[in-house]
Residue frames as a rotation matrix with the C-alpha (Angstrom) as fourth column:
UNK 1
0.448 0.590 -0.672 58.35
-0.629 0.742 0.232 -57.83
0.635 0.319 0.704 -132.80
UNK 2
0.519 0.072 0.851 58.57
-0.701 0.605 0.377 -60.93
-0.488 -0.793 0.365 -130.32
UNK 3
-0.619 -0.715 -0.325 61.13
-0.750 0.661 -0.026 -63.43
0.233 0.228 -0.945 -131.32
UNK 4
-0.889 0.050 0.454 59.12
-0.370 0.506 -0.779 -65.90
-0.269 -0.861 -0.432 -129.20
UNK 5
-0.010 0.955 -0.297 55.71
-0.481 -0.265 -0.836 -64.72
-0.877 0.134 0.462 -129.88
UNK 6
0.312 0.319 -0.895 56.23
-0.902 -0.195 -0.385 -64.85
-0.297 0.927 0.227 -133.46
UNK 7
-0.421 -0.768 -0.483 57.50
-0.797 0.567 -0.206 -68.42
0.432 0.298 -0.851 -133.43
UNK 8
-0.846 0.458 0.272 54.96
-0.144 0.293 -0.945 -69.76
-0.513 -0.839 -0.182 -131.53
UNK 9
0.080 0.962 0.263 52.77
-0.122 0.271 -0.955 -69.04
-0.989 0.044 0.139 -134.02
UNK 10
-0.204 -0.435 -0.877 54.27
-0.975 0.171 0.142 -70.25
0.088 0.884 -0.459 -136.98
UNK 11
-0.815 -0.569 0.109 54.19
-0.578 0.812 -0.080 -73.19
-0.043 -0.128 -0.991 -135.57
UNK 12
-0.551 0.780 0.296 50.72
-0.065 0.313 -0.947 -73.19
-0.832 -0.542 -0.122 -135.95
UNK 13
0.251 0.299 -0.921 50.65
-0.900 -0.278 -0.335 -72.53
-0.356 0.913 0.199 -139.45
UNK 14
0.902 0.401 0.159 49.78
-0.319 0.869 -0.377 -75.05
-0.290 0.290 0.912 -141.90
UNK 15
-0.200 -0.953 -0.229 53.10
-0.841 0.047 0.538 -76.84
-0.502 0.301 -0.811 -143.04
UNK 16
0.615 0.124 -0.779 53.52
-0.503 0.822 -0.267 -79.76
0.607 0.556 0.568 -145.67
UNK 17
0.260 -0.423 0.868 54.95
-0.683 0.555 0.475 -82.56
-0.683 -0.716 -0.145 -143.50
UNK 18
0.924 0.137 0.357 54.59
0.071 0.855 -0.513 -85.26
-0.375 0.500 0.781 -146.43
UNK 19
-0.118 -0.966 0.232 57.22
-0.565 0.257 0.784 -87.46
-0.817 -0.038 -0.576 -147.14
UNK 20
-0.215 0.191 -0.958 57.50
-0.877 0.394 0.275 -89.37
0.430 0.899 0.083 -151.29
UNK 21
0.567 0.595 0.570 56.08
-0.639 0.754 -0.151 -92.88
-0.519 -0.279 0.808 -150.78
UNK 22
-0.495 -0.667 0.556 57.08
-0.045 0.659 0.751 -95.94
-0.868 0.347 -0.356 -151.98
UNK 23
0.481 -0.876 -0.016 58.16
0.869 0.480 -0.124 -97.03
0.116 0.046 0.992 -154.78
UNK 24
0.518 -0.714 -0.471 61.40
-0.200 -0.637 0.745 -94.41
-0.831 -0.292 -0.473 -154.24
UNK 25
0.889 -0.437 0.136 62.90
0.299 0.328 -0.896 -94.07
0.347 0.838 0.422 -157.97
UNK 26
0.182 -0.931 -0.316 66.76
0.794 -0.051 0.606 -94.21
-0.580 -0.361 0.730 -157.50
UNK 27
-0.372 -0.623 0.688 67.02
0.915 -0.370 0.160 -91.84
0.154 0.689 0.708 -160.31
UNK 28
-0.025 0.269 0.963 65.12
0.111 -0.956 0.270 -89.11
0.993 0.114 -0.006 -158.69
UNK 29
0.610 0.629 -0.482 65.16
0.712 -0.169 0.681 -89.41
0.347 -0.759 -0.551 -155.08
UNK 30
-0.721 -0.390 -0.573 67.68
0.653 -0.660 -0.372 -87.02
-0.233 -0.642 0.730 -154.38
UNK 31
-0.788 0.407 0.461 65.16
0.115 -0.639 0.761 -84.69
0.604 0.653 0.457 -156.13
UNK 32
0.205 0.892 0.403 62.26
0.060 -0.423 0.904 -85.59
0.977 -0.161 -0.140 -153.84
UNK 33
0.427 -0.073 -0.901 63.76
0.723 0.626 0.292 -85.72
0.543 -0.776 0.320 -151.16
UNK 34
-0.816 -0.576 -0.036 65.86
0.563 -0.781 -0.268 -82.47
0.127 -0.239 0.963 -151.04
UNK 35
-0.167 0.657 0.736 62.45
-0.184 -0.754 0.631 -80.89
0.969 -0.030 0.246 -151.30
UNK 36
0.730 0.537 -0.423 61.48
0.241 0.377 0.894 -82.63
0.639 -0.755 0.146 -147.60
UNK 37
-0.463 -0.738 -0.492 65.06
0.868 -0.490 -0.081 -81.58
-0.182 -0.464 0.867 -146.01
UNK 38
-0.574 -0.724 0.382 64.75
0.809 -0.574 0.127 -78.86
0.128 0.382 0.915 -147.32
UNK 39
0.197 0.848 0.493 60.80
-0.401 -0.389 0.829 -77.40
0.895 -0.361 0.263 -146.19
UNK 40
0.592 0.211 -0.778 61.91
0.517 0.641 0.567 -79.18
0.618 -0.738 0.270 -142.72
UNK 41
-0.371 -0.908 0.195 65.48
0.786 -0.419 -0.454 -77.15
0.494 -0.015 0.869 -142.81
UNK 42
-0.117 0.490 0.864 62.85
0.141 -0.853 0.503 -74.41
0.983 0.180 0.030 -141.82
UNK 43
0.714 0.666 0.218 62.37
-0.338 0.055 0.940 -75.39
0.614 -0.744 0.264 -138.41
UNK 44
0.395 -0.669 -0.629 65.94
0.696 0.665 -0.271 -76.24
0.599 -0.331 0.729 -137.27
UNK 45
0.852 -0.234 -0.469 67.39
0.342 -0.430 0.836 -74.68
-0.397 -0.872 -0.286 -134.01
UNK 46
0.071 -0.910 0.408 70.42
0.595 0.367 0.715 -75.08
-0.800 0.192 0.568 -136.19
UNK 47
0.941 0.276 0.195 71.85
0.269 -0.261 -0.927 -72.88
-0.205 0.925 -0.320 -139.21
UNK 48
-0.238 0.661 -0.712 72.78
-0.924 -0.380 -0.043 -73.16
-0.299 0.647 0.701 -141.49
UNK 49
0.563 0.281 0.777 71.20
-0.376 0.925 -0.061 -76.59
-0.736 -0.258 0.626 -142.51
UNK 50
-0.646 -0.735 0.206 73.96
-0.147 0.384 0.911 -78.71
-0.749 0.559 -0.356 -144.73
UNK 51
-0.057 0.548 -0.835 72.85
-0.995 -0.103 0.001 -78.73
-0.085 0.830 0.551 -147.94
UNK 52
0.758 0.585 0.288 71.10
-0.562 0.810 -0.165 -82.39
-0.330 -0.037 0.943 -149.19
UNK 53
-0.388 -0.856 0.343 73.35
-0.276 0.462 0.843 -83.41
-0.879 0.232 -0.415 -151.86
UNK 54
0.580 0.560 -0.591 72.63
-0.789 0.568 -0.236 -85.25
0.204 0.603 0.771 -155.31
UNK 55
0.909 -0.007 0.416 74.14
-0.132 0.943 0.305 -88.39
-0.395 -0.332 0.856 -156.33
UNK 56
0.766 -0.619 0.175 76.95
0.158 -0.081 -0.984 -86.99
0.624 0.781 0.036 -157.23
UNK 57
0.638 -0.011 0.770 78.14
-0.544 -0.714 0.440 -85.77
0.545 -0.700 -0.461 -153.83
UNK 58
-0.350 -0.830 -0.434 81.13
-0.309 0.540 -0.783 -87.15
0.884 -0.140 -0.446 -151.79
UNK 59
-0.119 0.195 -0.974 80.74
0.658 0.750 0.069 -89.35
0.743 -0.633 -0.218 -148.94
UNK 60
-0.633 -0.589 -0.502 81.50
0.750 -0.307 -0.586 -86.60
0.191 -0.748 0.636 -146.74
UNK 61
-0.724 0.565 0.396 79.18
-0.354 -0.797 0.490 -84.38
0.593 0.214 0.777 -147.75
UNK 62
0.211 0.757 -0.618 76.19
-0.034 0.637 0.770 -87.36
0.977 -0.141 0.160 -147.25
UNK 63
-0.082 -0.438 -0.895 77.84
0.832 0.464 -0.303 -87.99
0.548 -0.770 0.326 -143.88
UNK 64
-0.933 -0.152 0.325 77.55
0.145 -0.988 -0.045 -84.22
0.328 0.005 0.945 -143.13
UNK 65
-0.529 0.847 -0.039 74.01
-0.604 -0.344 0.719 -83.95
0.596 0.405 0.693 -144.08
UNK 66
0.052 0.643 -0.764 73.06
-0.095 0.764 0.638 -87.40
0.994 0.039 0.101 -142.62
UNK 67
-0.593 -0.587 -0.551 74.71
0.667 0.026 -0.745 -86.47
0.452 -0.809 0.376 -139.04
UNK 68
-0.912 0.380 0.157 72.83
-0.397 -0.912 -0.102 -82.85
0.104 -0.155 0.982 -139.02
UNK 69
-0.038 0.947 -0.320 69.19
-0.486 0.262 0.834 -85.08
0.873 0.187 0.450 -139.62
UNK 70
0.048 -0.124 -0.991 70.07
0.350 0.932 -0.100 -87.58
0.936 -0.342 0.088 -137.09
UNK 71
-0.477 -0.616 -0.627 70.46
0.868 -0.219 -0.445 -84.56
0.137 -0.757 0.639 -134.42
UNK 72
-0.112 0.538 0.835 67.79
0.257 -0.796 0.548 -82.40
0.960 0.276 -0.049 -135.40
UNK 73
-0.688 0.382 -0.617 67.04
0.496 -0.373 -0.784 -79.79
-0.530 -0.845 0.067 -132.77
UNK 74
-0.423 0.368 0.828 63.50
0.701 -0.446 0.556 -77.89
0.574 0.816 -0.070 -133.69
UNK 75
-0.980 -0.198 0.027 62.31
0.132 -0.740 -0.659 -75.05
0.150 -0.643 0.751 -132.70
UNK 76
-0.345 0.938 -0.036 58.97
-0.228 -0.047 0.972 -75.68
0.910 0.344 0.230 -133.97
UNK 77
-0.757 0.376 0.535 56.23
-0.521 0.146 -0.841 -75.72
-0.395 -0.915 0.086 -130.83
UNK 78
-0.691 0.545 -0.476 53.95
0.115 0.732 0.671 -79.19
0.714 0.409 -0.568 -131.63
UNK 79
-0.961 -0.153 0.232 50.61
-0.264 0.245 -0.933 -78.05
0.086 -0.957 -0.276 -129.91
């Protein structure tokens, strides 16, 4: 199998892109939100992808996580 090939055409496959709307409940967005990292995490040039976090999670972690988003590389092909 093609490394290449077969990545190419993933990228053509349907993907949920959607992001929660407002309002954004403080008590659950780490919940919806790790789901979006975390179906995106799929497409990173990068691995493994830092894990989200809840609200329980040390600064460092969040800093971690929020550094790795801020730098995405994807492999995904947008055509």
């Amino acid at each position: 199998m093609d490394d290449k090939k077969k990545k190419k055409y993933d990228s053509t496959l349907d993907f949920n892109d959607e992001i929660p709307t407002e309002p954004i409940n403080k008590d659950t967005f780490f919940e919806e939100f790790s789901e979006v990292f975390f179906r995106n995490s799929l497409w990173s040039t990068k691995q493994p992808v830092p894990v989200f976090g809840d609200k329980n999670s040390s600064y460092a972690l969040a800093e971690k996580c929020y550094n790795f988003w801020r730098r995405f590389d994807s492999w995904r092909d947008f055509p």
